[in-house]
MDAnalysis code that builds the backbone (N, CA, C; Angstrom):
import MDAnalysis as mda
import numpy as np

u = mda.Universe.empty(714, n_residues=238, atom_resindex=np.repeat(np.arange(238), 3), trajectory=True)
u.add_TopologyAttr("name", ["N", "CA", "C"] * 238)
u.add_TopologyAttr("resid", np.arange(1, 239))
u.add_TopologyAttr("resname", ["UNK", "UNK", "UNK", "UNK", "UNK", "UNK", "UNK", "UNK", "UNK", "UNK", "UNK", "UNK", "UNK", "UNK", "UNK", "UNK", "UNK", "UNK", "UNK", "UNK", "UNK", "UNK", "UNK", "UNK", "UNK", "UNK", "UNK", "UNK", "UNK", "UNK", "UNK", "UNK", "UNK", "UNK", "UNK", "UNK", "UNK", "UNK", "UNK", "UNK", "UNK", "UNK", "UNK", "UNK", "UNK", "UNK", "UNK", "UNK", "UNK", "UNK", "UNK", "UNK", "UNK", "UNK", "UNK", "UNK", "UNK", "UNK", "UNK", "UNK", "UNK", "UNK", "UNK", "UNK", "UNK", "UNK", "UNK", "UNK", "UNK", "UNK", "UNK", "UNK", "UNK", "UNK", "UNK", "UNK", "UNK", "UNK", "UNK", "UNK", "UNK", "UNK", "UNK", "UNK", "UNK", "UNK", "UNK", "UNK", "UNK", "UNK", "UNK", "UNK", "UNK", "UNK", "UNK", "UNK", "UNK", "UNK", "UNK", "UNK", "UNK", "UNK", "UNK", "UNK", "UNK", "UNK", "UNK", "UNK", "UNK", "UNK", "UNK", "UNK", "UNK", "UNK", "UNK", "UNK", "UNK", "UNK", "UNK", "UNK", "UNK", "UNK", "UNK", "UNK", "UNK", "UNK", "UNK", "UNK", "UNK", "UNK", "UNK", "UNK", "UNK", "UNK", "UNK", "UNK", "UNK", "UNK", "UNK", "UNK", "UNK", "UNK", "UNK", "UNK", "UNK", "UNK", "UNK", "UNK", "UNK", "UNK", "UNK", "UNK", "UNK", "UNK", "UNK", "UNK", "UNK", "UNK", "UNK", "UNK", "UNK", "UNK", "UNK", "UNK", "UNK", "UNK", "UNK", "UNK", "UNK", "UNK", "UNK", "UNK", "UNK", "UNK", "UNK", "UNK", "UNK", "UNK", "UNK", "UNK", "UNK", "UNK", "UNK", "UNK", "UNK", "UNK", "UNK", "UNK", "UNK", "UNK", "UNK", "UNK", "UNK", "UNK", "UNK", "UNK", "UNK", "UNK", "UNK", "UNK", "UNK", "UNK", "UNK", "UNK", "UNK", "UNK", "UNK", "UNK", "UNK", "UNK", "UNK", "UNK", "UNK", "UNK", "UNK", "UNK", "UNK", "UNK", "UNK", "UNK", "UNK", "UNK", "UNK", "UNK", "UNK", "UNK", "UNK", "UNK", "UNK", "UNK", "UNK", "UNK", "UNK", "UNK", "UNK", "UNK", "UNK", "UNK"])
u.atoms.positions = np.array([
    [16.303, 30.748, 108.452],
    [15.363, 31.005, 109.541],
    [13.946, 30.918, 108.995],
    [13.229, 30.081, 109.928],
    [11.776, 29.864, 109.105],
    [11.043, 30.501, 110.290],
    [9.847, 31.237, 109.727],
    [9.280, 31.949, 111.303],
    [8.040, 30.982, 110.822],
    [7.400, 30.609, 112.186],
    [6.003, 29.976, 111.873],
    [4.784, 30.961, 112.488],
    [5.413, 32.109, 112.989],
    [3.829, 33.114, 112.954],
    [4.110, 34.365, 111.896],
    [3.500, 35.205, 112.226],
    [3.465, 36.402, 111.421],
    [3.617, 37.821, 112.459],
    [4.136, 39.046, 111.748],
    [4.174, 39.994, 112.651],
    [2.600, 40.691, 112.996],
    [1.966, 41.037, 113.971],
    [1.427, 41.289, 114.675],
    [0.089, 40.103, 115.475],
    [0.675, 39.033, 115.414],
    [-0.214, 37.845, 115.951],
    [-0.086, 37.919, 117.213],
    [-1.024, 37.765, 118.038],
    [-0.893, 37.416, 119.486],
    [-0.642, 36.048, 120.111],
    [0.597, 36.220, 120.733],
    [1.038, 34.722, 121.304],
    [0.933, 34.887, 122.842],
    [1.049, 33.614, 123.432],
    [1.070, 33.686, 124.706],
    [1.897, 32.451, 125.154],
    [2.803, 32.655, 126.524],
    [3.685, 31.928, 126.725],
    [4.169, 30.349, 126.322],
    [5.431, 29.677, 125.719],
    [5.021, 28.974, 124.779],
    [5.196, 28.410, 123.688],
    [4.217, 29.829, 123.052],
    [4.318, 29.391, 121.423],
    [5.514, 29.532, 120.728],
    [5.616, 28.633, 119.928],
    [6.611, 28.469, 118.922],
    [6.607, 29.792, 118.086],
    [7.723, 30.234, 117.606],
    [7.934, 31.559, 116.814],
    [8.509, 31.730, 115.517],
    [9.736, 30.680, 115.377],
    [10.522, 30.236, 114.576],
    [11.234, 29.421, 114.872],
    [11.559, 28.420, 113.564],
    [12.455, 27.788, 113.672],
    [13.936, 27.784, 112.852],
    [15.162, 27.759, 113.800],
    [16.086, 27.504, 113.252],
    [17.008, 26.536, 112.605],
    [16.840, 26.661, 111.374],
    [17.846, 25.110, 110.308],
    [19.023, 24.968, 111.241],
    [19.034, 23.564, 111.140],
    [20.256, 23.174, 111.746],
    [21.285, 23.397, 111.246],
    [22.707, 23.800, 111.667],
    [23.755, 24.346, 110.936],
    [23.864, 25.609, 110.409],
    [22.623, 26.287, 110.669],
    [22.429, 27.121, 109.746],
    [23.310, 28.622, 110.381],
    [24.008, 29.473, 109.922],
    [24.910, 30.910, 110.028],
    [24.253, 32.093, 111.191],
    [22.943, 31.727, 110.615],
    [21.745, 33.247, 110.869],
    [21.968, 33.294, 112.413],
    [22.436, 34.901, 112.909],
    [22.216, 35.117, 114.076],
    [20.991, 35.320, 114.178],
    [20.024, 34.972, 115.211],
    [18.703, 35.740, 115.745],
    [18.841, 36.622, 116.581],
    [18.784, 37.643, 116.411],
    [18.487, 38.886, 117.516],
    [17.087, 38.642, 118.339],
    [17.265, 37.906, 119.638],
    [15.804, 38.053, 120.010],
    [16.025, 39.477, 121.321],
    [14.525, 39.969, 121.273],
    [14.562, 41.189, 121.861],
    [13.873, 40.396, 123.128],
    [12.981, 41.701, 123.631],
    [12.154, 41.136, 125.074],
    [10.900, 40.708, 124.658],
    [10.814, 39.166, 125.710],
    [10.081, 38.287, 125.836],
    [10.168, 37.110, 124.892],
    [10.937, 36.507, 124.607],
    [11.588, 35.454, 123.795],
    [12.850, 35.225, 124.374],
    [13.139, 33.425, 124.009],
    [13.745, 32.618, 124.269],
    [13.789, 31.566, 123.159],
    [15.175, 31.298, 123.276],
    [15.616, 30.240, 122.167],
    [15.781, 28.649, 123.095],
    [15.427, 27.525, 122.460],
    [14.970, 26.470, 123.031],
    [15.495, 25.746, 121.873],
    [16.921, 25.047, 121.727],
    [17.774, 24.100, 121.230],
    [17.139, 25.043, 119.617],
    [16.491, 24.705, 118.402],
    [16.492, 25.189, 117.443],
    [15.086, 26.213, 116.962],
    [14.576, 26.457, 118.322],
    [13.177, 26.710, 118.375],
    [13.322, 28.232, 118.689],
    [12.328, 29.442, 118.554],
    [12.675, 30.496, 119.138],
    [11.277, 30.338, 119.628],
    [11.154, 30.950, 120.786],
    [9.446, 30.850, 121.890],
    [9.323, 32.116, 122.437],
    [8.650, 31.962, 122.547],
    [7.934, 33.290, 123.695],
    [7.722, 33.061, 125.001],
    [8.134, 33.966, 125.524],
    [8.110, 33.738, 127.339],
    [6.847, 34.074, 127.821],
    [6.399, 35.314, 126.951],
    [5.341, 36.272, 127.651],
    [4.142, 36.475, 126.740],
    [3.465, 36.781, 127.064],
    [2.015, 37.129, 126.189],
    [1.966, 38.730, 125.518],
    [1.359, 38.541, 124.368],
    [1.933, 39.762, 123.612],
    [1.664, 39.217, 122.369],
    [2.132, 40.831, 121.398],
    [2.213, 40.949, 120.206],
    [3.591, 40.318, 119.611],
    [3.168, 39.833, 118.408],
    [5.046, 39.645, 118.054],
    [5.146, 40.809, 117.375],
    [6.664, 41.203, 117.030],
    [7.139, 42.237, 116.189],
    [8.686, 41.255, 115.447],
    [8.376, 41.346, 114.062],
    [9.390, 40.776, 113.435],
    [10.101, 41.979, 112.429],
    [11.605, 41.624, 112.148],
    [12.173, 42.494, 111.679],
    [12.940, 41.287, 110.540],
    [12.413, 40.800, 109.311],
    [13.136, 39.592, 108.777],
    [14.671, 39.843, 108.369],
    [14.707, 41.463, 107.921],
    [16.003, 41.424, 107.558],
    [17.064, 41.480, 108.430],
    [16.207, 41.863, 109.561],
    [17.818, 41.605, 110.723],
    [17.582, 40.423, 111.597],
    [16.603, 39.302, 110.875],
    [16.524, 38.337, 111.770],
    [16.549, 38.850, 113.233],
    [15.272, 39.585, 113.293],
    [14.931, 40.377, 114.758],
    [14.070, 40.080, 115.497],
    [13.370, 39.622, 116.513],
    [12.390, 38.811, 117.229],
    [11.838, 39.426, 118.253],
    [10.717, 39.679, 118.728],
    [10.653, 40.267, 119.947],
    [8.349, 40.359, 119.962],
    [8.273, 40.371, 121.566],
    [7.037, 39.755, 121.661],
    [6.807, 41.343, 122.349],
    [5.791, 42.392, 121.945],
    [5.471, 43.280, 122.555],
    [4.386, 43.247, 124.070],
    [5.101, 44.190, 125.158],
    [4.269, 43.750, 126.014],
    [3.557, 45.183, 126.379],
    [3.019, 44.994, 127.686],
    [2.274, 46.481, 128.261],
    [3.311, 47.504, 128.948],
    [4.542, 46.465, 129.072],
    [5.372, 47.019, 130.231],
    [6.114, 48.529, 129.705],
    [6.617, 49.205, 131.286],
    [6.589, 50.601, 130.483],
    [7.922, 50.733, 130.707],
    [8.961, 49.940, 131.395],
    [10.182, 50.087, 131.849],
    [10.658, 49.499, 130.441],
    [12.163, 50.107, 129.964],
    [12.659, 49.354, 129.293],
    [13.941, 48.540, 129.576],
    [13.898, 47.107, 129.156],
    [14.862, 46.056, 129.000],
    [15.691, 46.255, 128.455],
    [17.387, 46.527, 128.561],
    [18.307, 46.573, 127.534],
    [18.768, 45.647, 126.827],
    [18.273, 45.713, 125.759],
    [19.075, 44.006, 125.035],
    [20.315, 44.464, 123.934],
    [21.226, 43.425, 124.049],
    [22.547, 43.482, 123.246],
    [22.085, 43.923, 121.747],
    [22.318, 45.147, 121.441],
    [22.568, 45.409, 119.483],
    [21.215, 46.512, 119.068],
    [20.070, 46.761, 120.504],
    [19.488, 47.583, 120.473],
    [19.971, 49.037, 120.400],
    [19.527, 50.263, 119.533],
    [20.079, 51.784, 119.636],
    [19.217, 52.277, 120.227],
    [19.965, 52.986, 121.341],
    [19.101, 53.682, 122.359],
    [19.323, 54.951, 122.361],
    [18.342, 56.018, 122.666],
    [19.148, 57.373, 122.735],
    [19.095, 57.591, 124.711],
    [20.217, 58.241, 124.438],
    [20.274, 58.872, 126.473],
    [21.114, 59.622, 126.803],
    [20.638, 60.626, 128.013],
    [21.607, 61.777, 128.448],
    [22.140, 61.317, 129.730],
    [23.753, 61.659, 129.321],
    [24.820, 61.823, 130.090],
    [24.182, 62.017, 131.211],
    [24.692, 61.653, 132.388],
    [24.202, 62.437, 133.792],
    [25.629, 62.262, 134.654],
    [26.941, 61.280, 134.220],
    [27.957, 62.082, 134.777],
    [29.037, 61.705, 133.982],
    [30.188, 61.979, 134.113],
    [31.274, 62.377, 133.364],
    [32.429, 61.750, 134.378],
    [33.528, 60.874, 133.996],
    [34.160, 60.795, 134.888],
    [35.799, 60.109, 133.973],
    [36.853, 59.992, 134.441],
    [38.061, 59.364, 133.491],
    [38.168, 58.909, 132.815],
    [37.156, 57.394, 133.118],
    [36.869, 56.518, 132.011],
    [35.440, 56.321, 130.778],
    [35.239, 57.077, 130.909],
    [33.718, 57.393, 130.061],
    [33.012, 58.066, 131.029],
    [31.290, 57.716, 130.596],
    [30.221, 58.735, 130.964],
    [28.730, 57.354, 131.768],
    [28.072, 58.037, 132.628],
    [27.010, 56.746, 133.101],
    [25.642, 57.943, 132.041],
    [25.498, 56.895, 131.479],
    [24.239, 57.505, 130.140],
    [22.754, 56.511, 131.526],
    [21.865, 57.581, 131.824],
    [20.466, 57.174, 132.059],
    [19.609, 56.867, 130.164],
    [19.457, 55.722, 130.442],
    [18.577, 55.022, 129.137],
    [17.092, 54.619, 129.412],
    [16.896, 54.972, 130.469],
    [15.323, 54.366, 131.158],
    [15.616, 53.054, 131.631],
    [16.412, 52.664, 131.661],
    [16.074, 51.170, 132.486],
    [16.653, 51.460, 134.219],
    [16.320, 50.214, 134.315],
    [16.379, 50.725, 136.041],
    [17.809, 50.218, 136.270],
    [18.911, 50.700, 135.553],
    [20.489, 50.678, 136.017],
    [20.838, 52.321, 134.943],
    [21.577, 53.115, 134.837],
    [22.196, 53.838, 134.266],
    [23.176, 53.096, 133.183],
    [23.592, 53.173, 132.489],
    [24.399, 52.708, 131.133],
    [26.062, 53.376, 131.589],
    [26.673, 52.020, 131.534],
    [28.048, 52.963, 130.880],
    [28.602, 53.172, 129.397],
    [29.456, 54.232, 129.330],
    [29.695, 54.473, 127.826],
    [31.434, 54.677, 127.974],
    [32.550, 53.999, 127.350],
    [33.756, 54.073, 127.257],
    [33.905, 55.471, 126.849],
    [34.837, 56.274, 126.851],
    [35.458, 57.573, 126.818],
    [36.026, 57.635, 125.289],
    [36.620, 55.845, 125.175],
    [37.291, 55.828, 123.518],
    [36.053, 54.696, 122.799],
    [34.716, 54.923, 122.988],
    [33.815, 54.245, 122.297],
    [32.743, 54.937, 121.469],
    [33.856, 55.535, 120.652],
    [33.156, 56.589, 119.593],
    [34.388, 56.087, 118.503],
    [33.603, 56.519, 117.128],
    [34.408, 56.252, 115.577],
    [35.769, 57.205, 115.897],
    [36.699, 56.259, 115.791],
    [37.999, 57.398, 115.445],
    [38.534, 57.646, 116.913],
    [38.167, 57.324, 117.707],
    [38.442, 58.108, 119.289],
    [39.538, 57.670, 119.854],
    [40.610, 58.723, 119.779],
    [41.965, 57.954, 120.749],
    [41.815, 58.991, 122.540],
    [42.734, 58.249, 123.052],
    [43.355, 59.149, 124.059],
    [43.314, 60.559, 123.913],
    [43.941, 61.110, 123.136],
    [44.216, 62.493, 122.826],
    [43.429, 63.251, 121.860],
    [42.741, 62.280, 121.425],
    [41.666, 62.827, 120.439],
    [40.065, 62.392, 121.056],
    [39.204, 62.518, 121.797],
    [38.042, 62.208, 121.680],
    [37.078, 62.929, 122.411],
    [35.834, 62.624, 122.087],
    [34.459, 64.111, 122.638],
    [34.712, 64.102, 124.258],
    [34.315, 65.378, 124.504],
    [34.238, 65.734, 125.958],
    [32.835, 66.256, 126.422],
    [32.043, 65.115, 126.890],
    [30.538, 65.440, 126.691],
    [30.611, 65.186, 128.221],
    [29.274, 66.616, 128.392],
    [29.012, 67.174, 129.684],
    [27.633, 66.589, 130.177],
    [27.538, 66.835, 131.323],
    [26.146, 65.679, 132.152],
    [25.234, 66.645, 131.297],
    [24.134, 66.155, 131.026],
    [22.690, 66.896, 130.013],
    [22.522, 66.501, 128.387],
    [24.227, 66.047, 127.908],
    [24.574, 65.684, 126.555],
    [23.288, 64.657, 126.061],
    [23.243, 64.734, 124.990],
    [21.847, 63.665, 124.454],
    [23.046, 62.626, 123.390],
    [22.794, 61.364, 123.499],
    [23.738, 60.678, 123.223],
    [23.098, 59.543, 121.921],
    [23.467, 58.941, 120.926],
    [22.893, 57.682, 120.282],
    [23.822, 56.339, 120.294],
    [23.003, 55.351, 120.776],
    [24.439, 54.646, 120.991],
    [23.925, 53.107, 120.576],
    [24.614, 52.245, 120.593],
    [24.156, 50.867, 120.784],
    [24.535, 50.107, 122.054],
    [23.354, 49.360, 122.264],
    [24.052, 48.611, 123.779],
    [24.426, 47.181, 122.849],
    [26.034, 47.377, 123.955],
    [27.220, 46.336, 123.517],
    [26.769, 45.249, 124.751],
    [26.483, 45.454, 125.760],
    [25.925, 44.108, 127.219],
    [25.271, 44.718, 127.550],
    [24.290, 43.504, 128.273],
    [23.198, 43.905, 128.549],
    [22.848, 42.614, 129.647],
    [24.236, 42.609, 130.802],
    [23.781, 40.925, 131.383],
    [22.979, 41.515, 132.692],
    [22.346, 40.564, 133.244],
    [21.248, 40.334, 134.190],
    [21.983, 41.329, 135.535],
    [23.137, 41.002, 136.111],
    [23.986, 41.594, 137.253],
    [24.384, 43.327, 137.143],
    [24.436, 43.362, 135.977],
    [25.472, 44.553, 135.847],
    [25.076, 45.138, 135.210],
    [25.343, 46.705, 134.814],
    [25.133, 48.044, 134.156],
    [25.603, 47.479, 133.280],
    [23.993, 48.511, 132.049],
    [23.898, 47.994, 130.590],
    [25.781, 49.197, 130.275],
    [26.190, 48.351, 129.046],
    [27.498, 48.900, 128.755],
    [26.923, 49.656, 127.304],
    [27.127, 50.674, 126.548],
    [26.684, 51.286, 125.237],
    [28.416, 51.660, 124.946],
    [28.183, 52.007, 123.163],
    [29.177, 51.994, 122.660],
    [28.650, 53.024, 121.478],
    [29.201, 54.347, 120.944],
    [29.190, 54.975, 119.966],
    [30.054, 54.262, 118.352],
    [30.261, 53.362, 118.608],
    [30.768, 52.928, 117.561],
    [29.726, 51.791, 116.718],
    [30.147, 51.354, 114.936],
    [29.276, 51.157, 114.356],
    [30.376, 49.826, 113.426],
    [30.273, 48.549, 113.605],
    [30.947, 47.703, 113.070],
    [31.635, 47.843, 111.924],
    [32.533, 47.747, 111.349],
    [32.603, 48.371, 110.215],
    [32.923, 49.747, 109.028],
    [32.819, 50.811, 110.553],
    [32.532, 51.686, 109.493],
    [33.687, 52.629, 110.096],
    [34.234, 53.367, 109.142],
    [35.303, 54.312, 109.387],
    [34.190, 55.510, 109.256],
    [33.591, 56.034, 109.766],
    [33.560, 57.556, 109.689],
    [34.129, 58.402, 111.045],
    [35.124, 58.853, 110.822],
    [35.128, 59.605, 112.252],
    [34.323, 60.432, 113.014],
    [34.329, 60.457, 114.141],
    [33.557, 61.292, 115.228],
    [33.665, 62.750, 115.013],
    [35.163, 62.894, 114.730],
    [35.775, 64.488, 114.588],
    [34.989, 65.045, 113.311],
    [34.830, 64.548, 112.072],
    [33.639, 64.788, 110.814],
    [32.601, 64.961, 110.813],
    [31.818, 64.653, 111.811],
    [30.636, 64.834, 112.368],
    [29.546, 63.579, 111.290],
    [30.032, 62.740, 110.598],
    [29.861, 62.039, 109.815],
    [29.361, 60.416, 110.501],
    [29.857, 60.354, 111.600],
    [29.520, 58.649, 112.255],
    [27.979, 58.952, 112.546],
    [27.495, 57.481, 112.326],
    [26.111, 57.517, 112.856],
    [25.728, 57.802, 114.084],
    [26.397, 57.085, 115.182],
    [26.323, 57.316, 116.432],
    [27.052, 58.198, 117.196],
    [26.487, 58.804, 118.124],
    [27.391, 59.803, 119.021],
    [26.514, 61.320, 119.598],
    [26.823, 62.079, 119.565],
    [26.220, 62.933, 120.423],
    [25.284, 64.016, 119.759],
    [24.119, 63.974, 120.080],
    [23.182, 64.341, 119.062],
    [22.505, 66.380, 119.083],
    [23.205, 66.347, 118.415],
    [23.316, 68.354, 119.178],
    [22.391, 68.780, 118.336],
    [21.424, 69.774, 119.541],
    [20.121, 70.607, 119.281],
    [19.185, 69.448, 119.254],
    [18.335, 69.800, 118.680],
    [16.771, 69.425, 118.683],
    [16.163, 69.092, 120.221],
    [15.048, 68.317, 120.332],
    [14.783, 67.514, 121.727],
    [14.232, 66.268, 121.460],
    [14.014, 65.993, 122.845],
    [13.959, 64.596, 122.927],
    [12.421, 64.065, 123.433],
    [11.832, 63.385, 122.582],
    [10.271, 63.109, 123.158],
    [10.308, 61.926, 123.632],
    [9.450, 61.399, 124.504],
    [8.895, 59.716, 124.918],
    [7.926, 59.218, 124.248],
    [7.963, 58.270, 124.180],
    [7.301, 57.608, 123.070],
    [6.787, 56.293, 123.902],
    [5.944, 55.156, 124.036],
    [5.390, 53.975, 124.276],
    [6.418, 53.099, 123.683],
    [7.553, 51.862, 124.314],
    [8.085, 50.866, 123.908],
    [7.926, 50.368, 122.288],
    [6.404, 49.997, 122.388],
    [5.668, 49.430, 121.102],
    [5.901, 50.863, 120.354],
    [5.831, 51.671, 120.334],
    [5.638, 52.950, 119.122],
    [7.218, 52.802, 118.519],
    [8.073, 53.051, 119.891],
    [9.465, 52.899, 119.140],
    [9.722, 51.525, 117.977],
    [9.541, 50.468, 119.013],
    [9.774, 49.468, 118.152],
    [9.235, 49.393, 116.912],
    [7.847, 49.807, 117.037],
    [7.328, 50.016, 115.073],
    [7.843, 51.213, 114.032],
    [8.614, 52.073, 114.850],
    [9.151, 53.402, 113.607],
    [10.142, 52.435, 113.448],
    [10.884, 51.185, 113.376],
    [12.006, 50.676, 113.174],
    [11.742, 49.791, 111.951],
    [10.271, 49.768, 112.138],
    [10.459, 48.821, 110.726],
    [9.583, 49.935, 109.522],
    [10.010, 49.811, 108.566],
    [10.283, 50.516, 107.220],
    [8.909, 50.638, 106.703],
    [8.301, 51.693, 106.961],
    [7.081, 51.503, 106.068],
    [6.277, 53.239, 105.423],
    [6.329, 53.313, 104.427],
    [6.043, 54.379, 103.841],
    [4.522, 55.093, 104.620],
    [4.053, 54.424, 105.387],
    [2.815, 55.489, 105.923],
    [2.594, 55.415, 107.697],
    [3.984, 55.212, 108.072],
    [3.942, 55.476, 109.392],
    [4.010, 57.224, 109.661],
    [4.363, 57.414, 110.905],
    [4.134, 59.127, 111.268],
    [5.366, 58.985, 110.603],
    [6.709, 58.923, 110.897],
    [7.877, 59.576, 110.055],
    [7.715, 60.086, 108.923],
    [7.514, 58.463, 108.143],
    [7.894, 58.902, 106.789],
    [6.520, 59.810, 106.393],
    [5.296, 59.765, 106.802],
    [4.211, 61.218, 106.610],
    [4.428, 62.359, 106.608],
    [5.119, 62.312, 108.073],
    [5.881, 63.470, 108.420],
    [6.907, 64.383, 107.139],
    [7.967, 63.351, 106.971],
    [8.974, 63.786, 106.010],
    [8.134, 63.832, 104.489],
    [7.142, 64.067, 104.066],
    [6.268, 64.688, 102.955],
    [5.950, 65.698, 103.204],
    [6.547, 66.611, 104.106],
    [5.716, 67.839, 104.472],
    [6.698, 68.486, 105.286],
    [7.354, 68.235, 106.128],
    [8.633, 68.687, 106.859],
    [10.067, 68.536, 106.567],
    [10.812, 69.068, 106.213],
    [12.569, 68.704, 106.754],
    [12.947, 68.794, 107.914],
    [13.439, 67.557, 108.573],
    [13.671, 67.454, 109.646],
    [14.670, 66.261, 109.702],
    [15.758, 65.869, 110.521],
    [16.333, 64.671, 111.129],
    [15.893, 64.214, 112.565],
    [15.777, 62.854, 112.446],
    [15.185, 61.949, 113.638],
    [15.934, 60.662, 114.079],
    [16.494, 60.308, 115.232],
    [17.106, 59.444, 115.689],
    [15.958, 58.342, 116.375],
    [15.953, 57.329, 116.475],
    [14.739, 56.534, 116.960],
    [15.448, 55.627, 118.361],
    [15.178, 55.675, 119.279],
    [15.356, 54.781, 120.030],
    [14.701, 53.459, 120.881],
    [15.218, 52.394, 120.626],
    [14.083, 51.038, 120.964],
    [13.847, 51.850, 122.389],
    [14.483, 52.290, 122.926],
    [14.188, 52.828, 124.557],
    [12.861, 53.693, 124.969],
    [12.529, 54.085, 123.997],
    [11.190, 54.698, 123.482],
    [11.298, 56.588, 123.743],
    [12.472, 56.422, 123.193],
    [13.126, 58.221, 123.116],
    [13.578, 58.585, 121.941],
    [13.313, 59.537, 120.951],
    [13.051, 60.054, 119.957],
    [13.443, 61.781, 119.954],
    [14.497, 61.544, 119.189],
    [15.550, 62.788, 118.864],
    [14.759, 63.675, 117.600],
    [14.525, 64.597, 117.810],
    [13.532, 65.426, 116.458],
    [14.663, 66.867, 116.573],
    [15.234, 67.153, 115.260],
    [15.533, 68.089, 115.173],
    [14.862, 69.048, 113.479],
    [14.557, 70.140, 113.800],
    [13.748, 70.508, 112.953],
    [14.422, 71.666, 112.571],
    [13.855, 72.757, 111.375],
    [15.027, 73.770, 111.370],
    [13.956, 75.066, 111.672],
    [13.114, 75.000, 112.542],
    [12.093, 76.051, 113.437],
    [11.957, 75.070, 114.251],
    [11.468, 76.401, 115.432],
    [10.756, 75.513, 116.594],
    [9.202, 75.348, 116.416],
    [8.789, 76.140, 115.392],
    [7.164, 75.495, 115.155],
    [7.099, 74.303, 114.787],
    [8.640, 74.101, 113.626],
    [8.247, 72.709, 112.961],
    [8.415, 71.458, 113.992],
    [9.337, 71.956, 114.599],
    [9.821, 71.133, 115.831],
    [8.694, 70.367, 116.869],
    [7.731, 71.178, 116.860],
    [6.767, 71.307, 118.210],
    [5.875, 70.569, 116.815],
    [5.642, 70.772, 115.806],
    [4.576, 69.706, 115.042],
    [4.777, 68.658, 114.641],
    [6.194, 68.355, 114.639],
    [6.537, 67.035, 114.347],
    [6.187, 65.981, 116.050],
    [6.911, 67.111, 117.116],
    [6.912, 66.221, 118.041],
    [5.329, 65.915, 118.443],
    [4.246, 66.839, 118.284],
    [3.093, 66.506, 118.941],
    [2.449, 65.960, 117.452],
    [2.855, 65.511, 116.555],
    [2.251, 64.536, 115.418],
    [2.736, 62.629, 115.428],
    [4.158, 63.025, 116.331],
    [4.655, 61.853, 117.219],
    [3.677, 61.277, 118.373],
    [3.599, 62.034, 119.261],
    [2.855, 61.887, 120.252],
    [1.624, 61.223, 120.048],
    [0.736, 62.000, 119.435],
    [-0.505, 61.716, 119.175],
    [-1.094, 61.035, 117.901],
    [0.198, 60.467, 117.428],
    [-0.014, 59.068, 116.266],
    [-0.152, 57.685, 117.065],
    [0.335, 57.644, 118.394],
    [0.720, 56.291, 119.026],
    [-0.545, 55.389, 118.940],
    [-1.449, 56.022, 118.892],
    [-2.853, 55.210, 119.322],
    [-3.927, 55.104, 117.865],
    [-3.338, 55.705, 117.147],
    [-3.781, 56.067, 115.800],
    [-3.415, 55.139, 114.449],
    [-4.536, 54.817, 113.599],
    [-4.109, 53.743, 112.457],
    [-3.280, 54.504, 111.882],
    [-2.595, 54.304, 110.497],
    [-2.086, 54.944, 109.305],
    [-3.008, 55.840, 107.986],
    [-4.142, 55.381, 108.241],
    [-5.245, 56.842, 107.613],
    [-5.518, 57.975, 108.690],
    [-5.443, 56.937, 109.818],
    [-6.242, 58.676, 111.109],
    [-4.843, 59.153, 110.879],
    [-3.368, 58.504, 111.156],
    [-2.267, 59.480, 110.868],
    [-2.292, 60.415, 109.916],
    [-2.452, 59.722, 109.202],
    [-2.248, 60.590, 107.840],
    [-3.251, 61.899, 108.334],
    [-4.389, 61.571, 108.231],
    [-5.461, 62.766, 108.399],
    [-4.901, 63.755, 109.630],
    [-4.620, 63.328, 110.614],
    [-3.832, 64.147, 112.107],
    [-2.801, 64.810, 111.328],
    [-1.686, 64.579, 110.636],
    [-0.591, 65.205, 110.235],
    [-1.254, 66.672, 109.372],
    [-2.469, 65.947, 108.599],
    [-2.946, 67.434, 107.554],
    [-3.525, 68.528, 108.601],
    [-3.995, 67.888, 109.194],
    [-4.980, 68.851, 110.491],
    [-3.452, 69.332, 110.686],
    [-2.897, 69.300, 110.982],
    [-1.644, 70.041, 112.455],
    [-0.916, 71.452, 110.962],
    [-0.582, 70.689, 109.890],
    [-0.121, 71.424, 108.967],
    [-0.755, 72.294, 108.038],
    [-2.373, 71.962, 107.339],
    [-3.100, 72.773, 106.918],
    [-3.935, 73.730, 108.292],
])
């Protein structure tokens, strides 16, 4: 995969993004506002790009505040009903999500979670077509950890809360960088955090002071470089 822009360039409907070798293995994950065009990846919409190289990840940031479900994105969302065959998870988009009943690590018939409407959930969306309710799945390719161990990545995320976040904010805690709010954060706090492209953000802290400073050091990083962060995080903690 050869990309011919860079991550945070502004494109507008169009432009070329990358190109794909012919023959070549590499899935592209494109997110929202991109389109693939025979070996070409483009942009539909005007925007920022956001690249993710190691997961061959693509996606053009926009203003919009609704979110798009795309296939292989982790979203976090609460249950709102419960019924034989799984649960309808609200994810912010304008359909509710379904979630299988046995689409958790390890989950049979006779063995699997019994999560109640309010549950806070982490999941990946498995479809995501144009007609129909996005489908999510607690399970993780690959991986044996069971649900019952409390050990799988995905699945039902107990205590802490849940903040909103701006599309673009989520999408940038996803890529790896030592002086975003997280990892600032985690120099100064113990805490676990679930991230969702959906722009919902799981903070569990082990006080509720720390809780309430992580989440309003979240909040009020969105608009902020990586020095004003930094400086906002000392203010909230010194």
């Amino acid at each position: 995969m050869e990309w011919l822009v860079n991550a945070g360039d502004v494109v507008v409907p169009g432009d070329e993004l990358g190109l794909i070798g012919v023959g070549s293995d590499v899935v592209v994950r494109i997110g929202p506002g991109v389109r693939v065009e025979r070996q070409l990846v483009v942009a539909s919409v005007a925007g920022v790009v956001n690249i993710i190289p190691s997961r061959s990840k693509v996606w053009v940031e926009t203003n919009g505040k609704r979110y798009v479900p795309i296939a292989d994105d982790l979203v976090i969302g609460t249950v709102v009903e419960r019924h034989s065959e799984g649960y309808r998870v609200d994810i912010g988009s304008s359909e509710c999500a379904t979630l299988g009943a046995l689409e958790f690590e390890g989950a049979t018939k006779r063995n699997r979670p019994m999560l109640n409407p309010g549950a806070v959930v982490y999941a990946r969306v498995v479809s995501a077509q144009r007609w129909t309710e996005p489908e999510l799945s607690c399970t993780v390719p690959g991986s044996n950890r069971s649900w019952v161990s409390g050990e799988s990545t995905l699945g039902e995320l107990v205590g802490g809360n849940v903040i909103k976040v701006s599309l673009g904010t989520a999408r940038s805690l996803f890529v790896q960088n030592e002086k975003n709010v997280l990892s600032v954060l985690g120099e100064h706090i113990s805490y676990e955090s679930a991230i969702g492209y959906n722009g919902r953000i799981w903070i569990k802290a082990g006080s509720v002071p720390h809780s309430v400073l992580v989440s309003l050091a979240i909040e009020n990083a969105q608009a902020l470089t990586q020095d004003e962060t930094s400086r906002l995080i000392s203010s909230l903690i010194h």
